[in-house]
C-alpha positions as CSV (number, residue, x, y, z in Angstrom):
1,X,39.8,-12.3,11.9
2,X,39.6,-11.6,8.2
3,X,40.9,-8.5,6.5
4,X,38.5,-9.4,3.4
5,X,35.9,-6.9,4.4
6,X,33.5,-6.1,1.3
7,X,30.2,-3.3,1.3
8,X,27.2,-3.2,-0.1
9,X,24.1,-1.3,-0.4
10,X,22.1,-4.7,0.3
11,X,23.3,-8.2,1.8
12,X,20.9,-11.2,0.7
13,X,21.3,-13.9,2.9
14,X,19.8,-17.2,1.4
15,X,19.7,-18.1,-2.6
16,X,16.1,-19.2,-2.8
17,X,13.1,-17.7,-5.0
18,X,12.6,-15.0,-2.6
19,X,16.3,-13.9,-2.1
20,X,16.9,-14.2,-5.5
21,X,14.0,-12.4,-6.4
22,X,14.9,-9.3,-3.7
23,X,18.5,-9.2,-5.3
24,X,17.2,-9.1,-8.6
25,X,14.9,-5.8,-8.0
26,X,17.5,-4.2,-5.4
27,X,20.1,-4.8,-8.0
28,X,18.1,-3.4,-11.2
29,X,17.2,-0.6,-8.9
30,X,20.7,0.4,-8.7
31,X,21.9,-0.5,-4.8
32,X,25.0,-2.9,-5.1
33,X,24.2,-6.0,-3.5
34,X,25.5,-9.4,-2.3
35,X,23.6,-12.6,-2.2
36,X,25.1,-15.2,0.6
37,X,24.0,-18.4,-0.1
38,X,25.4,-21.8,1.8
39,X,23.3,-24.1,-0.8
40,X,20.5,-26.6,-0.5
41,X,16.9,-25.6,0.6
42,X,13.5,-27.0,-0.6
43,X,13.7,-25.4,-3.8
44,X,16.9,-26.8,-5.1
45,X,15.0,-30.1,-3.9
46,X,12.7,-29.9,-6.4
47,X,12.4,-32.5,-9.6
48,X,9.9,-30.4,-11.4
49,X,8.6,-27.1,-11.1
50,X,4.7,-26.4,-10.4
51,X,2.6,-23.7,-9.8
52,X,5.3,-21.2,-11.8
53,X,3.8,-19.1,-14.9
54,X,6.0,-19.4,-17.3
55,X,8.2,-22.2,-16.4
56,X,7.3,-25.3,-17.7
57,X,7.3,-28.3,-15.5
58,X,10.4,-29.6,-16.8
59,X,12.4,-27.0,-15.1
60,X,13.9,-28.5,-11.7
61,X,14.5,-26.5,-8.9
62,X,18.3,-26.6,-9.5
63,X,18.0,-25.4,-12.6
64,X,15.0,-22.8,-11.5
65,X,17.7,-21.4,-9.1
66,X,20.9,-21.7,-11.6
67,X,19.0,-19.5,-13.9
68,X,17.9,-16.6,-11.4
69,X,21.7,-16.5,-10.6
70,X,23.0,-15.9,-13.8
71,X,20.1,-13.4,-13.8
72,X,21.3,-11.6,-11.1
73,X,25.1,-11.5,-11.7
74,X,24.3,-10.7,-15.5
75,X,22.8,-7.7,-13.9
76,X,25.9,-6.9,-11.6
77,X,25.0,-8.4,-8.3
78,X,27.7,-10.7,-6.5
79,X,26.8,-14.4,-5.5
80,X,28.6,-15.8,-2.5
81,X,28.8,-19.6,-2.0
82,X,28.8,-19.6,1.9
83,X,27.6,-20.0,5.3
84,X,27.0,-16.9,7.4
85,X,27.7,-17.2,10.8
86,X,27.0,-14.0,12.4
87,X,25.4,-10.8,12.1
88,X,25.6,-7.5,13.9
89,X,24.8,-4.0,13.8
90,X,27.6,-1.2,13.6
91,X,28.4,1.7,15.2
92,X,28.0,3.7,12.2
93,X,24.3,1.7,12.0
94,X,25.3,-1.2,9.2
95,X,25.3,-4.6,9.6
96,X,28.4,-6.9,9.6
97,X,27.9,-10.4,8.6
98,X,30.7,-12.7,9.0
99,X,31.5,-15.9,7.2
100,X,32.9,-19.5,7.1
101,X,35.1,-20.1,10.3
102,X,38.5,-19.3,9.1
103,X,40.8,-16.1,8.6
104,X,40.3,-16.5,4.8
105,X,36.9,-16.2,4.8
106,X,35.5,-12.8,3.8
107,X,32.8,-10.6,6.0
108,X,30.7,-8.0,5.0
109,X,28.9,-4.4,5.4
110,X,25.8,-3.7,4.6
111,X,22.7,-0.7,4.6
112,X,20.4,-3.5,4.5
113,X,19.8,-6.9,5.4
114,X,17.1,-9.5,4.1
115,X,16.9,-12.8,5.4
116,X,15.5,-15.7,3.1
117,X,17.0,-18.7,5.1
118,X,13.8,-20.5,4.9
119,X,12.9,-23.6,6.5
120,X,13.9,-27.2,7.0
121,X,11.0,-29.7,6.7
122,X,10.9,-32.5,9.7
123,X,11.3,-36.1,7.9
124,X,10.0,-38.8,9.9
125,X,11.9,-42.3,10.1
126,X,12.8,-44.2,7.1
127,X,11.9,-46.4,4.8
128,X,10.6,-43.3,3.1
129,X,10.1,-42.6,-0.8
130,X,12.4,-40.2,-2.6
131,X,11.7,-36.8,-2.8
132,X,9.9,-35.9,-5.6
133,X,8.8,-39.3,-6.0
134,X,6.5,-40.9,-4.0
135,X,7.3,-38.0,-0.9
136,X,5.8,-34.3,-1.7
137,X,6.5,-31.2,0.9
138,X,3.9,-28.5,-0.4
139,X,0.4,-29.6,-0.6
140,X,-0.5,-26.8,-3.5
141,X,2.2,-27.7,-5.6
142,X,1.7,-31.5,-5.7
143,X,-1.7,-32.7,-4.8
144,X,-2.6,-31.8,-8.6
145,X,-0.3,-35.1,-9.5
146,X,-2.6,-37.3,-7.0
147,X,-6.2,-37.0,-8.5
148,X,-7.6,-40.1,-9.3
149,X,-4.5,-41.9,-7.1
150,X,-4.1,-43.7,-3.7
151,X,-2.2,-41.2,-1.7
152,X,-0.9,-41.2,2.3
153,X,-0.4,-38.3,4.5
154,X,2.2,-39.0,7.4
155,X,1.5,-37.5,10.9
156,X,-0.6,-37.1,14.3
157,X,-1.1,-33.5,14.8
158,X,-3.6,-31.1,13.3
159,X,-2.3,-30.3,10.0
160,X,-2.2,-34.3,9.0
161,X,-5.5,-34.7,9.8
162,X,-6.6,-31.7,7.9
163,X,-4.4,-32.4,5.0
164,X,-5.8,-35.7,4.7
165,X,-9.4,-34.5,4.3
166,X,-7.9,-31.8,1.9
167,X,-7.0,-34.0,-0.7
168,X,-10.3,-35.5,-0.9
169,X,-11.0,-32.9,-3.2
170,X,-8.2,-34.7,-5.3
171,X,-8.8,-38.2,-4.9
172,X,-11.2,-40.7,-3.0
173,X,-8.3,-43.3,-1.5
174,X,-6.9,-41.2,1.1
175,X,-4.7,-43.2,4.2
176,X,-3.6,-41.4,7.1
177,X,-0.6,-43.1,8.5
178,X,0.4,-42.4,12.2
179,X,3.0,-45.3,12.1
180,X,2.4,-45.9,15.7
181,X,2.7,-42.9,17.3
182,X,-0.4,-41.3,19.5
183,X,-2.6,-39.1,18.1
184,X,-2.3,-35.8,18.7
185,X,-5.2,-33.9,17.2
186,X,-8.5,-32.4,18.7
187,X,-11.3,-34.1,19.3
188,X,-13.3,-31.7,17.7
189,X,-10.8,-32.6,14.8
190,X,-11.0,-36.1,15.3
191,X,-14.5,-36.1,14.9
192,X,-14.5,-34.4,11.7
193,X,-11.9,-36.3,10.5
194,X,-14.0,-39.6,11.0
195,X,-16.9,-38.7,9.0
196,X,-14.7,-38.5,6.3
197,X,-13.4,-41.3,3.7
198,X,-9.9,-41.2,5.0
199,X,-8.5,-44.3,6.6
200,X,-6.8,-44.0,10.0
201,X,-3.7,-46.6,9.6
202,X,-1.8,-47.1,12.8
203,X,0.8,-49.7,12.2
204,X,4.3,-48.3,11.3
205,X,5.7,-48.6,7.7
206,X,8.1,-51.9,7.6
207,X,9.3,-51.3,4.3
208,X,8.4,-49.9,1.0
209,X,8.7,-51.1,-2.8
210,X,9.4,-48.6,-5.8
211,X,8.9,-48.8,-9.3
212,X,11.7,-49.0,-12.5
213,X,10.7,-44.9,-12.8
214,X,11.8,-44.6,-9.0
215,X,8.2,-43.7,-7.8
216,X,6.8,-44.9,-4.9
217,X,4.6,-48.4,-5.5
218,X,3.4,-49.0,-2.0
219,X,4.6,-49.2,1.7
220,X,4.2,-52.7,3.4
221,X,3.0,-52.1,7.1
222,X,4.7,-54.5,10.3
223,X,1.2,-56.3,10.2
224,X,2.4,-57.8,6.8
225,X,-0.4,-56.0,5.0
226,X,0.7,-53.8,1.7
227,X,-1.0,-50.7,0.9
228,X,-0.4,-49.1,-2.7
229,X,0.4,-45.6,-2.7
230,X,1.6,-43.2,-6.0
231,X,3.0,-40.7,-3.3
232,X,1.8,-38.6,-0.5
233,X,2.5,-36.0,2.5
234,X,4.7,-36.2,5.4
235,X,3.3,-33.7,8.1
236,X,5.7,-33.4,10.9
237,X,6.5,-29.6,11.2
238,X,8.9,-26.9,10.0
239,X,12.5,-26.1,11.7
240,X,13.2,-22.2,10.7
241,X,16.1,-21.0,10.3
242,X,16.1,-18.4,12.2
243,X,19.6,-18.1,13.7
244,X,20.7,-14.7,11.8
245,X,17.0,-13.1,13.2
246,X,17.9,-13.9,16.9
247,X,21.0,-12.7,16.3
248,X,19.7,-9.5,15.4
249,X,16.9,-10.0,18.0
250,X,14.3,-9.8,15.6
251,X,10.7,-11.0,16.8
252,X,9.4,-14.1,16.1
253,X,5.7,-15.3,15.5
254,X,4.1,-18.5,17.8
255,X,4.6,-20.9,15.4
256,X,8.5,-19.9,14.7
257,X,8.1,-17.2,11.9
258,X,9.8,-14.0,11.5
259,X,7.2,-11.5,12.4
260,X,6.8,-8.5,9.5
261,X,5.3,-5.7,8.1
262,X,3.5,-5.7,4.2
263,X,6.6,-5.3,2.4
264,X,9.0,-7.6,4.6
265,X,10.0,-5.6,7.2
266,X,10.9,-6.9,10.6
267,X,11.1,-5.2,14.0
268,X,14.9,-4.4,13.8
269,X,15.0,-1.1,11.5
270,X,17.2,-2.5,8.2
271,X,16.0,-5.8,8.5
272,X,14.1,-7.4,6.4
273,X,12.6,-11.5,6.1
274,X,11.1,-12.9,3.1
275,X,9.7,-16.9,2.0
276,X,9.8,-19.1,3.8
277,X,11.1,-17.7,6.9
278,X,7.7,-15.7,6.9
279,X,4.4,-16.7,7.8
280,X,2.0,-17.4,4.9
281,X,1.8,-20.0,1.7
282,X,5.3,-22.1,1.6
283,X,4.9,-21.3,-2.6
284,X,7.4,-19.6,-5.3
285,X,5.4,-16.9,-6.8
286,X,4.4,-16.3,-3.5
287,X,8.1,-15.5,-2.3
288,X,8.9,-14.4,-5.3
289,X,6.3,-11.9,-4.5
290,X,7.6,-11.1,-1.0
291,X,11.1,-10.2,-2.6
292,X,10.1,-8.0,-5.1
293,X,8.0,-5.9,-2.3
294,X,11.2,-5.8,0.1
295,X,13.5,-5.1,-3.0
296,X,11.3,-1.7,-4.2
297,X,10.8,-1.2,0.1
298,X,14.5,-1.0,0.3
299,X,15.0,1.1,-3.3
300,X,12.2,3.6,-1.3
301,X,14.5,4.1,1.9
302,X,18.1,3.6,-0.2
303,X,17.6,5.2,-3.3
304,X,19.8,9.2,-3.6
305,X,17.2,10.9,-5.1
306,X,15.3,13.2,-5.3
307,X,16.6,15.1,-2.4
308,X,14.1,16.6,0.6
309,X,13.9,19.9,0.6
310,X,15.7,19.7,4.1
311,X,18.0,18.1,2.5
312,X,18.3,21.2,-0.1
313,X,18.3,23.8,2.2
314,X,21.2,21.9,4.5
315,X,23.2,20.5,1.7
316,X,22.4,23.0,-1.4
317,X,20.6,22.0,-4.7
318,X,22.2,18.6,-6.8
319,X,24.7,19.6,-9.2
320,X,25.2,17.7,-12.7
321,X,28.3,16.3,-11.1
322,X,26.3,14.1,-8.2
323,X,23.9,12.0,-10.7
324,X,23.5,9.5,-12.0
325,X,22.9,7.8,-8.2
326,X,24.2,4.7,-9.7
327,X,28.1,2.9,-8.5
328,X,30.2,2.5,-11.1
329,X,30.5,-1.6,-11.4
330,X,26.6,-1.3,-11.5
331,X,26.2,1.3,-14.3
332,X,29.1,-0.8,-16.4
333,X,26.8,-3.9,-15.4
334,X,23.9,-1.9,-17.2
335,X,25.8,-1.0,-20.6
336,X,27.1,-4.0,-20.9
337,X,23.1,-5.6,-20.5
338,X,22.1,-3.3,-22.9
339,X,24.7,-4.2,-25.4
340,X,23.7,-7.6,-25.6
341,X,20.6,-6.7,-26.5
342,X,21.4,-4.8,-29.1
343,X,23.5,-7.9,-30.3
């Protein structure tokens, strides 16, 4: 095992919108802190950023993400590229989380945990559009780019049907594709869903043609018919990752969320879940949002001062000598911020 063991205040595992965004506050708040981050996710997938205030649409996810890191280290956090494979609760009441698979590879201690692993969207069979262009993972984000244009949803179950009748408020050419498979919705559903506009396609998608941009043109079906599509919604479920909570034997919702409390908070005292792992709107401001609430939660419960007066009366009052409540590396991280202001 690893002699590279390194402590924080806070441990971040997962560098997405909401991790980022609960580093950023725990870190400006004064609690050192680590984000782990193996890479990926359906942020980093992104071509152009919607639905963000402030960041223009020519912002890709990558970028999005490289930014809040530089943040966040500029501020003094650290940023891990790695997997973590384990977690565990000390006997002094932190949490271990161990990386990678080999001796080199560090592990670390932590006051707090916050997981922001997210989700992993089920693709159905190929051929299928690029991401991005032509195929579209968050309904609120996208449908805007689909009024006025022929647009498919991919599925069976309830959430394709009802996605399909959604963007009718977008755009009156609106295919459902089942590509074969049975139908899986109500029949309360499925009569809804028949006395709207949308077309119920059942043949499976034979191939597909894009354009010279690299958008999606149009799928061509195994009945030899072609169907012109700008882009549309595959609706097959989420896979969470939710190894690290079971782990820690957090509980889960029904549908596979981590079940918390109004600022993040799971069952497991120290733990914490934000985006996408969470139940709720699969949207950036909205885990941005999550993040910053668990980040000022954690500050609440971490922060040294001010004392109780139990605490007084136990301990004695604070001398000059025990503030600022701030580590070193974070305080130098702070001067150094402020000094480039000033610049």
């Amino acid at each position: 095992m690893t002699d590279d063991l390194r402590e924080y205040e806070v441990a971040v595992v997962g560098g997405g919108p909401a991790g980022l965004t609960t580093a950023l506050y725990t870190t400006r708040l004064s609690h050192d802190t680590v984000v782990m981050n193996r890479g990926g996710g359906r942020a980093a997938m992104m071509t152009e950023t919607h639905n963000v205030i402030g960041v223009t649409e020519d912002v890709s996810g990558k970028e999005l993400l490289q930014t809040a890191r530089e943040q966040i280290q500029h501020y003094g956090a650290d940023y891990v590229r790695n997997f973590v494979e384990s977690v565990e609760r000390t006997e002094d009441g932190r949490f271990r989380l161990s990386t990678g698979s080999g001796d080199g590879d560090p592990a670390f201690l932590a006051e707090r945990v916050v997981l922001a692993t997210g989700f992993s969207d089920e693709r159905p069979d190929p051929p299928l559009p690029p991401t991005g262009r032509g195929l579209h993972w968050c309904l609120h984000c996208d449908a805007y780019l689909f009024v006025d244009e022929p647009v498919f949803v991919m599925g069976t179950g309830e959430s394709a049907a009802h996605v399909a009748m959604i963007m009718l408020n977008f755009t009156d050419e609106v295919d459902l594709l089942t590509r074969g498979d049975e139908i899986e919705w109500s029949d309360e559903t499925d009569r809804q869903l028949r006395a709207h506009p949308v077309e119920i396609v059942e043949e499976d998608v034979a191939a597909m043609e894009k354009g010279d941009d690299g958008w999606l043109e149009g799928f061509e079906f195994e009945d030899g018919t072609f169907r012109e599509y700008r882009g549309g919604f595959p609706m097959y479920g989420s896979d969470y990752n939710a190894e690290l909570a079971d782990q820690l034997g957090c509980e889960r919702n029904d549908d596979g969320t981590v079940a918390v409390g109004e600022a993040g908070e799971t069952s497991v005292t120290g733990v914490y879940a934000v985006g996408d792992l969470t139940a709720g709107h699969n949207q950036i401001p909205v885990a941005m949002g999550e993040g910053a609430n668990a980040g000022i939660d954690i500050h609440y419960e971490l922060r040294e001062f001010p004392k109780s007066v139990a605490e007084i009366e136990a301990e004695g009052e604070v001398s000059p000598d025990q503030v600022p409540g701030i580590s070193r590396k974070l305080r130098e991280a702070a001067r150094e911020f402020r000094a480039a202001g000033d610049d």
